[in-house]
C-alpha positions as CSV (number, residue, x, y, z in Angstrom):
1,X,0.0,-0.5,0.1
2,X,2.7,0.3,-2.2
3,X,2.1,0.0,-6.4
4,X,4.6,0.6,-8.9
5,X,7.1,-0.4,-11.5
6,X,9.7,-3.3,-10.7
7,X,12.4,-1.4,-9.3
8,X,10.9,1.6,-8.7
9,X,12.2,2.0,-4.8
10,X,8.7,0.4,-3.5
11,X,10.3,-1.5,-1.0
12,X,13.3,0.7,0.1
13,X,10.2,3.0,0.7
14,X,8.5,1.3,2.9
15,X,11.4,-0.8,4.6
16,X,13.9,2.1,4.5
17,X,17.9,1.5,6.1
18,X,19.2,1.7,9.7
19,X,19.7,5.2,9.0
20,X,16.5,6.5,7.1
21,X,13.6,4.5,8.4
22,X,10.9,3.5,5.9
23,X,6.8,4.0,6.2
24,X,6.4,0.7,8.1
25,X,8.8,1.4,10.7
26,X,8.4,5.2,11.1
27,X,4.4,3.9,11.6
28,X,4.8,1.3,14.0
29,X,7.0,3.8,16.0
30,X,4.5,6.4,15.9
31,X,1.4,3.7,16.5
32,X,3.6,2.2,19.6
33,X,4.8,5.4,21.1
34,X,1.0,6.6,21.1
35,X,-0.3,3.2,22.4
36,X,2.2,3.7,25.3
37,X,0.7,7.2,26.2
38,X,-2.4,5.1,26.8
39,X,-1.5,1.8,27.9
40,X,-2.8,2.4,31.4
41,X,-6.1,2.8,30.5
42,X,-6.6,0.4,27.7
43,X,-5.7,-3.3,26.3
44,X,-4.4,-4.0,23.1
45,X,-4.0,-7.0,20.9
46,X,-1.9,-6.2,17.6
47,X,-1.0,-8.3,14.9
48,X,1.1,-7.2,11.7
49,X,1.7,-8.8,8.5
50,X,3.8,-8.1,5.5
51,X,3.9,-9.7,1.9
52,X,5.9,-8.8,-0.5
């Protein structure tokens, strides 16, 4: 959840660039990297959303 002034770098914040990944992306790497670790042993069923 991001809050805050129009143009206030919200969305760059949690999007980020090809270069300097935002929130989103840095925890979906983190959340998939750790899920892979486990996948053996577990099953998952994931669903994102994102409104803006």
């Amino acid at each position: 959840f991001a809050y805050g002034a129009t143009g206030a770098g919200k969305t760059h914040t949690m999007l980020g660039t090809n270069d300097a990944p935002g929130v989103m992306f840095l925890t979906m790497r983190e959340l998939f990297a750790r899920m892979d670790l486990i996948k053996e042993d577990k099953v998952f069923n994931i669903a994102f959303s994102y409104l803006e």
